[in-house]
Backbone as JSON, one array per atom type, in Angstrom:
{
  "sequence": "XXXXXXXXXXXXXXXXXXXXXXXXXXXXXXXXXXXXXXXXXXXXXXXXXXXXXXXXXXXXXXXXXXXXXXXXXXXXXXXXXXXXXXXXXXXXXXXXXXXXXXXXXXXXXXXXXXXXXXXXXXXXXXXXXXXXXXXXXXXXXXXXXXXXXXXXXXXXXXXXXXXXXX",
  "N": [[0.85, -1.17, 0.0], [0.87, 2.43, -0.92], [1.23, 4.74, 0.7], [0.66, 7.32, 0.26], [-1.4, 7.35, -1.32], [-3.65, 5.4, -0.23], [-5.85, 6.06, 2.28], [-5.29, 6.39, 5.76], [-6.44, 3.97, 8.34], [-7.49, 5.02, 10.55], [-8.28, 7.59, 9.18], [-10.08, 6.75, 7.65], [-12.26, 5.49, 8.97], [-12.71, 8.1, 10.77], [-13.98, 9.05, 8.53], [-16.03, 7.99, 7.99], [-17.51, 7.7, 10.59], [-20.11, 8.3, 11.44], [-21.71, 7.09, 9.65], [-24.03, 4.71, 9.0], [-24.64, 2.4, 7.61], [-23.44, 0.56, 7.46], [-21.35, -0.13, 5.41], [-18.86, 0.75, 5.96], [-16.88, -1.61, 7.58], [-15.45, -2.73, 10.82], [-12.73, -4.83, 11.1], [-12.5, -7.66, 14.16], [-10.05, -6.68, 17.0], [-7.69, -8.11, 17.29], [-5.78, -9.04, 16.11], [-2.74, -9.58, 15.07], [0.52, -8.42, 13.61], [2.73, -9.91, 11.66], [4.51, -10.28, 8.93], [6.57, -8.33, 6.58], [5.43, -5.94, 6.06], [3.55, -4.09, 7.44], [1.58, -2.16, 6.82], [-0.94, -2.12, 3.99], [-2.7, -2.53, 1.4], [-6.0, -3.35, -0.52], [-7.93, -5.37, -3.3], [-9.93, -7.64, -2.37], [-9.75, -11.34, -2.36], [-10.61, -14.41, -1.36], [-10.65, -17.16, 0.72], [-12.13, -20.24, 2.31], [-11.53, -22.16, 5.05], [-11.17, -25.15, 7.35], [-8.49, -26.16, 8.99], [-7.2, -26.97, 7.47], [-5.23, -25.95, 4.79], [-5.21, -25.89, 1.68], [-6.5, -24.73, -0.46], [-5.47, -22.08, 0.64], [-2.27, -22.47, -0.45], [-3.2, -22.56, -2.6], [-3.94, -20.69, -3.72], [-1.91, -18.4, -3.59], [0.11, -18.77, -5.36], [-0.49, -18.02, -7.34], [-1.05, -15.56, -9.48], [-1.05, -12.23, -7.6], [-1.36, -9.46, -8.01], [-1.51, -7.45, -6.6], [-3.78, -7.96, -4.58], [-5.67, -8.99, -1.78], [-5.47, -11.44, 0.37], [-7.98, -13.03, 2.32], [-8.18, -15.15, 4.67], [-10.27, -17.52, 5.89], [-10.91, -19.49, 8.58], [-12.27, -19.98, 10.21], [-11.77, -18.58, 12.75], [-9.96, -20.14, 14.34], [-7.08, -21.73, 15.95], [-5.12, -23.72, 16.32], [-4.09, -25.52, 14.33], [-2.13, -24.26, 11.57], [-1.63, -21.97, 8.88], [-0.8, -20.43, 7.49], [2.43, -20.38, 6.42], [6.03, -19.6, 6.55], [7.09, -20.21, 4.05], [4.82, -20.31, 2.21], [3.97, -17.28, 2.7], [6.17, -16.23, 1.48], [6.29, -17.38, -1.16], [3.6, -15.82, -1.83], [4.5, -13.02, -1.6], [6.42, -13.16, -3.95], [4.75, -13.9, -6.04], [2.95, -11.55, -6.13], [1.06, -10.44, -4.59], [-0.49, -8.15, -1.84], [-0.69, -8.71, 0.66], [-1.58, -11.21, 3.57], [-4.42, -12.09, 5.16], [-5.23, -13.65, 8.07], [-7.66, -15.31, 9.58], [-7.31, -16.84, 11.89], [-4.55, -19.02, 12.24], [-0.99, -18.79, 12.27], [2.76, -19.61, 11.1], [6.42, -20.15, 11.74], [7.3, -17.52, 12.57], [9.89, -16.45, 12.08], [10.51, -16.3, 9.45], [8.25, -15.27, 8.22], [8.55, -12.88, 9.11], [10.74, -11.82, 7.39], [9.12, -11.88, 4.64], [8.36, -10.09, 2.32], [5.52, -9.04, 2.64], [2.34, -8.12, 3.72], [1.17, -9.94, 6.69], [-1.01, -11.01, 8.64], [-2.79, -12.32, 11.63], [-4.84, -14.27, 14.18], [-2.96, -15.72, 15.96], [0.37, -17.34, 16.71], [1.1, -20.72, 15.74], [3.13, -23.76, 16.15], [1.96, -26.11, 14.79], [1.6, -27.47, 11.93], [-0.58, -27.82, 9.19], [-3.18, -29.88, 7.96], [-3.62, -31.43, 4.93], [-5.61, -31.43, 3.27], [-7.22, -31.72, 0.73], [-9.24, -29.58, 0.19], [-11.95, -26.92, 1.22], [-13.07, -23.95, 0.05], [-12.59, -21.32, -2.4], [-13.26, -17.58, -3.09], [-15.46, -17.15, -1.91], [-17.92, -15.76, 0.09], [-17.55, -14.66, 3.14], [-17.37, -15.04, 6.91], [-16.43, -13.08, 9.65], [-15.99, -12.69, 13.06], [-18.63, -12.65, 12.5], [-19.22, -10.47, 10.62], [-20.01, -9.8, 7.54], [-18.07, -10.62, 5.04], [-17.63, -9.86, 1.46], [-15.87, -11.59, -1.44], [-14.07, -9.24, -3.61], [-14.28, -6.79, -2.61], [-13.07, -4.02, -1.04], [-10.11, -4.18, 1.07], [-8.15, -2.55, 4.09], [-5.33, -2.98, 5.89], [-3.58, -1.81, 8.87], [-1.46, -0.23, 11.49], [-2.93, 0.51, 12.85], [-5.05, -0.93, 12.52], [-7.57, -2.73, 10.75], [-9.79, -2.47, 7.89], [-12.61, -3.09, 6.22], [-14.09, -1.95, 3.13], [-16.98, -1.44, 1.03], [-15.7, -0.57, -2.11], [-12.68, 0.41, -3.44], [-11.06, 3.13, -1.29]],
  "CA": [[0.0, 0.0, 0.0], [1.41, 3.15, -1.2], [0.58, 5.49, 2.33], [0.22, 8.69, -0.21], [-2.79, 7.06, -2.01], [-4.91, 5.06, 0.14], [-6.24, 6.83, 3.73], [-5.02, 5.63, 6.82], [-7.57, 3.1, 8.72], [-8.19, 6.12, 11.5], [-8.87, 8.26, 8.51], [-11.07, 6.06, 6.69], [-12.67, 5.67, 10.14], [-13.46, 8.99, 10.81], [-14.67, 9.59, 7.29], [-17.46, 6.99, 7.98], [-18.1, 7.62, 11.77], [-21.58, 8.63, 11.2], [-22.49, 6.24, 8.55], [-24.49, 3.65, 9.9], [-25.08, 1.9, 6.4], [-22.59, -0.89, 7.42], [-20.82, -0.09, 4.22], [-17.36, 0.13, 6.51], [-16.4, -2.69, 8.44], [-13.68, -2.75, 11.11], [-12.39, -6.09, 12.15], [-11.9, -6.96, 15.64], [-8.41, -5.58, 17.25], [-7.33, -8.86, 17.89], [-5.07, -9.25, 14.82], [-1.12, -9.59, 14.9], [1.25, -8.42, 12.38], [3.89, -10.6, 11.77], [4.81, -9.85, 8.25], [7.98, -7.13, 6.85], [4.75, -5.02, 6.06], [2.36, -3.5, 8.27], [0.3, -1.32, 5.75], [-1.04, -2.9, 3.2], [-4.36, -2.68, 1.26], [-6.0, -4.3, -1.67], [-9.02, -5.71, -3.71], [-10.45, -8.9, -1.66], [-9.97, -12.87, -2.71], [-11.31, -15.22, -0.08], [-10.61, -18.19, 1.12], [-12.54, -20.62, 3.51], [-11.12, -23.46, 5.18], [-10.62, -25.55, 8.73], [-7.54, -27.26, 9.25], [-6.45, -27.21, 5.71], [-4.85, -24.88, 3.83], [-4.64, -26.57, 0.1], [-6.84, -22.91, -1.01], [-4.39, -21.15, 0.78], [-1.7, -22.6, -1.02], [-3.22, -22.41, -4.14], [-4.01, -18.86, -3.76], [-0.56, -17.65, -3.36], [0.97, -19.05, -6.01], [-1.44, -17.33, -8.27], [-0.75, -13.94, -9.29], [-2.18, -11.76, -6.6], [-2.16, -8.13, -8.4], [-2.0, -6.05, -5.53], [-5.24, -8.13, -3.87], [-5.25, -9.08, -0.24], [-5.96, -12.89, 0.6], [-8.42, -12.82, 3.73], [-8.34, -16.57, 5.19], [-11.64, -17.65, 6.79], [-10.26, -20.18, 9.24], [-13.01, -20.31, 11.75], [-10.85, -18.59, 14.3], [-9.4, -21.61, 15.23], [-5.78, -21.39, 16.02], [-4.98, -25.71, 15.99], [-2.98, -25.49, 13.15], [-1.17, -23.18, 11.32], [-2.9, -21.78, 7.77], [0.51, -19.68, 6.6], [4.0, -20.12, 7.13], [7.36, -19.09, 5.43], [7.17, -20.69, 2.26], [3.39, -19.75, 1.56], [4.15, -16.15, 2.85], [6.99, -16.02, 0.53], [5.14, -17.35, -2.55], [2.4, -14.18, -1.56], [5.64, -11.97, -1.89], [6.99, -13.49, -4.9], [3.25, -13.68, -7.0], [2.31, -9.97, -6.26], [-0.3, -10.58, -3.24], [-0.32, -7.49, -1.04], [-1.45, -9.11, 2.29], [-2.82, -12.19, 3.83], [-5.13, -11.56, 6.9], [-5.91, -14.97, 8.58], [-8.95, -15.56, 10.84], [-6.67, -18.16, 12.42], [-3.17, -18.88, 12.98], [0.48, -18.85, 11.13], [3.9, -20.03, 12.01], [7.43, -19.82, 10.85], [7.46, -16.44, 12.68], [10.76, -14.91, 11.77], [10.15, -16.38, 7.66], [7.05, -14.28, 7.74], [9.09, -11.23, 9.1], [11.57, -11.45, 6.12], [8.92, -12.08, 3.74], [8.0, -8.62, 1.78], [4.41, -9.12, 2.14], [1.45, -8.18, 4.76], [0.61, -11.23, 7.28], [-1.7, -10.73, 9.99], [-3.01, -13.61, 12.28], [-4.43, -13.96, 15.2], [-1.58, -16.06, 16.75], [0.97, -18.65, 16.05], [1.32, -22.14, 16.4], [3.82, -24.8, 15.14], [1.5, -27.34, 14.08], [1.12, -27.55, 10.55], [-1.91, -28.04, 8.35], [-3.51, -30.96, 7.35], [-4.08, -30.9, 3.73], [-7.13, -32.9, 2.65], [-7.67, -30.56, -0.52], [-10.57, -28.77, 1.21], [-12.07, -25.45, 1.44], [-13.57, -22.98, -0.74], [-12.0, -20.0, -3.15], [-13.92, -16.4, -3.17], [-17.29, -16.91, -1.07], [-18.58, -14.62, 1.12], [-17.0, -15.57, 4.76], [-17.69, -14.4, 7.88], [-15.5, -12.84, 10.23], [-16.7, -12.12, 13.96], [-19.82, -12.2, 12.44], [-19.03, -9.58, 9.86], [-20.03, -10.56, 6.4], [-17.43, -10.4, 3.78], [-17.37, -11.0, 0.3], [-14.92, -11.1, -2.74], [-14.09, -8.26, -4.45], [-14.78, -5.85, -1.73], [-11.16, -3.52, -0.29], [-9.42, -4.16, 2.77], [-6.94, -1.2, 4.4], [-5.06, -2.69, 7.33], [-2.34, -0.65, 9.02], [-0.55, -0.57, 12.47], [-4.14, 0.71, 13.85], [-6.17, -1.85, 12.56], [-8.07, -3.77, 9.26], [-11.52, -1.91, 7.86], [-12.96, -3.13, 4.78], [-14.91, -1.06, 2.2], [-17.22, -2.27, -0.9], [-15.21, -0.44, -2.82], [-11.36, 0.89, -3.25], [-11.66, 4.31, -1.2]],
  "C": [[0.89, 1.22, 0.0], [0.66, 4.49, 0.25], [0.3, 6.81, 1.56], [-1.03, 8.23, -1.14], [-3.52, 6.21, -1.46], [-4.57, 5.42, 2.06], [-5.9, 5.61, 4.17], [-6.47, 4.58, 7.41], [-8.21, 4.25, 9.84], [-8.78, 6.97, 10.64], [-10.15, 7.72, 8.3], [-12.47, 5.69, 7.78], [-13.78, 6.9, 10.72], [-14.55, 9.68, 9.73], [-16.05, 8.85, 7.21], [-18.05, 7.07, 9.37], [-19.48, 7.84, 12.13], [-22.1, 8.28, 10.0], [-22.94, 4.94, 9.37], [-25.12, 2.41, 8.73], [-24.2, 0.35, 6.61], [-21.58, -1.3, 6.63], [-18.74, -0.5, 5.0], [-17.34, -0.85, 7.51], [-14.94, -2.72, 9.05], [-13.47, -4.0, 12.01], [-12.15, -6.25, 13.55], [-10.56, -6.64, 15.92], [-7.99, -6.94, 17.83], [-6.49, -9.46, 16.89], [-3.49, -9.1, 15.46], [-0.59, -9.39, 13.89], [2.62, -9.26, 12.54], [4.86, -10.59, 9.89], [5.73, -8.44, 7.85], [6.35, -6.09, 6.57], [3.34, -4.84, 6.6], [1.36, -2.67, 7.58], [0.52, -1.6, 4.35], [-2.33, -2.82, 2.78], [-4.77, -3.46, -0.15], [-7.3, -4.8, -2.02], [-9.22, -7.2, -2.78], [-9.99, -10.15, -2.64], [-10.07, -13.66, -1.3], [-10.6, -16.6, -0.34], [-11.24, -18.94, 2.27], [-12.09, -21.89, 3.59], [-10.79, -23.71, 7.01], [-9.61, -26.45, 8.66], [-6.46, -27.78, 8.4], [-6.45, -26.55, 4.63], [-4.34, -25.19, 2.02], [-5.31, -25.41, -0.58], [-5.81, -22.34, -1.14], [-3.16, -21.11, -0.28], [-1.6, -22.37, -2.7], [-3.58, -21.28, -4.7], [-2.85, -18.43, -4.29], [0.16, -17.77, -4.32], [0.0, -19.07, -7.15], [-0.73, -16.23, -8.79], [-1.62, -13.16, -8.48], [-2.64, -10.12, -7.32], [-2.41, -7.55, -7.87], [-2.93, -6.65, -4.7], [-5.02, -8.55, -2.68], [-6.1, -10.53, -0.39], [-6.41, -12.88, 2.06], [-8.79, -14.47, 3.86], [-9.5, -16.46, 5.95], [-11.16, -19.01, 7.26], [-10.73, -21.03, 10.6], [-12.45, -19.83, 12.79], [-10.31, -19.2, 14.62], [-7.45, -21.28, 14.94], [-5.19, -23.03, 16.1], [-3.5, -25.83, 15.32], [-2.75, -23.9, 12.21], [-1.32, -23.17, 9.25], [-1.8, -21.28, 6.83], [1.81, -19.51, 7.29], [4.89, -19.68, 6.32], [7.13, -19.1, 4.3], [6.01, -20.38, 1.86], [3.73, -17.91, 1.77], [5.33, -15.55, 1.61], [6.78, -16.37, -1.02], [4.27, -16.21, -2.59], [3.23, -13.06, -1.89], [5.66, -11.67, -3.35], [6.12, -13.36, -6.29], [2.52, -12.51, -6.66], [0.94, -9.97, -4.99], [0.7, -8.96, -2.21], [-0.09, -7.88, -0.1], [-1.83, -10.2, 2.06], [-3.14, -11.97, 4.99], [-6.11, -12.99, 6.97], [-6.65, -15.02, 9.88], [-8.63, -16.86, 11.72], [-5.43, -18.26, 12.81], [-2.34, -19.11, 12.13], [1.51, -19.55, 11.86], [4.98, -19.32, 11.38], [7.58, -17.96, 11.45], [8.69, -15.2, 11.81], [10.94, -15.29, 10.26], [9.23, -15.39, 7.71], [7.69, -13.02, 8.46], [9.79, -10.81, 8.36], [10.77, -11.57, 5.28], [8.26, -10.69, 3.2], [6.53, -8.54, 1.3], [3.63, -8.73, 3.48], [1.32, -9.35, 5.48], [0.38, -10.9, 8.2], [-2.46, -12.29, 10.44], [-3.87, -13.32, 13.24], [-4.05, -14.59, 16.2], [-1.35, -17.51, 15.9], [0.59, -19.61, 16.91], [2.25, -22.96, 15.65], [3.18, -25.98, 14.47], [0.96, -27.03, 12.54], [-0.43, -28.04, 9.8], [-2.07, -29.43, 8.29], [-4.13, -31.56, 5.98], [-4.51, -32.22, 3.36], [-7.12, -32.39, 1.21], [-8.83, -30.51, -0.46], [-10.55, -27.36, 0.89], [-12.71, -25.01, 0.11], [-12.37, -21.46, -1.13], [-13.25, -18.83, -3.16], [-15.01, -16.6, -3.41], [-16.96, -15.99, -0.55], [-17.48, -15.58, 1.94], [-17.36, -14.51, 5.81], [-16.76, -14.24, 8.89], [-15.55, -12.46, 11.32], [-17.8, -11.84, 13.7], [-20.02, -10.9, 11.41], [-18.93, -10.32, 8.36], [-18.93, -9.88, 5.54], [-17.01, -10.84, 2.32], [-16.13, -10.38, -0.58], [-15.02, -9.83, -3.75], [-14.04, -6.86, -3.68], [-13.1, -5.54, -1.56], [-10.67, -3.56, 1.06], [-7.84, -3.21, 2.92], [-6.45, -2.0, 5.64], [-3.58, -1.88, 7.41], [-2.12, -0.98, 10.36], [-1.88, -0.39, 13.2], [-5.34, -0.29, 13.96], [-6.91, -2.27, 10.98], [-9.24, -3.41, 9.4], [-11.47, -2.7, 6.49], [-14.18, -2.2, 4.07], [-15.32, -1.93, 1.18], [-16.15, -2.02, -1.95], [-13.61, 0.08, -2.62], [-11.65, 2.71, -2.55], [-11.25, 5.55, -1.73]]
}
């Protein structure tokens, strides 16, 4: 995310504080950055999956195009959804960000890798790859509907999404 063309998340914040349309969405504050970049924004692609990240994987090693990969994970922290080598494929194939509703590993790989990765916490146990899950549904996130295509801004303050790029 280029910080002179898309508003901060406090901005983008205040610019909607009296919209009650639902249009912005701000995740809960229970996110971790563990990635070399902390601000980071981007068009949506989804992923939903428990336990098994064979999406994930096959996300990343896509071309991402600037877009942000939001993991739907169930919350569940068990296993571990993105580590080094997926974080570093997300680098390498143009992915802005991945923001997982779950958990990562490989901590200090995902601090060298030149990409967004938010969590919310590690674990060392690895995935269990069934080849499972869903590509760009809707997902739900604390109860916050989100679908594909839609923009996500996070930053050191926090992760809003917008329908559109703002």
């Amino acid at each position: 995310m280029n910080a002179d063309t898309t508003p901060s998340t406090c901005d983008l914040c205040d610019a909607h504080k009296s919209d009650s349309s639902g249009a912005l969405r701000v995740l809960p504050p229970v996110f971790h950055h563990y990635g070399a970049r902390t601000r980071f924004a981007g068009t949506l692609s989804t992923v939903q999956c428990l336990d098994d990240n064979s999406r994930v994987k096959e996300a990343v090693n896509t071309p991402g195009q600037g877009r942000v990969l939001l993991v739907d994970a169930g919350g569940t922290v068990r296993r571990s959804m993105v580590g080094g080598l997926l974080a570093e494929a997300a680098a390498k194939n143009g992915w802005a960000g991945v923001v997982v509703w779950g958990a990562v590993r490989d901590k200090a790989e995902l601090a060298a890798a030149q990409v967004g990765v938010v969590a919310l916490a590690l674990t060392p146990m690895p995935t269990d790859r069934k080849d499972q899950g869903l590509r760009d549904v809707p997902v739900q996130i604390d109860g916050l509907l989100i679908r594909p295509g839609e923009y996500l801004v996070a930053d050191e303050d926090g992760i809003v999404v917008l329908p559109t790029r703002p």
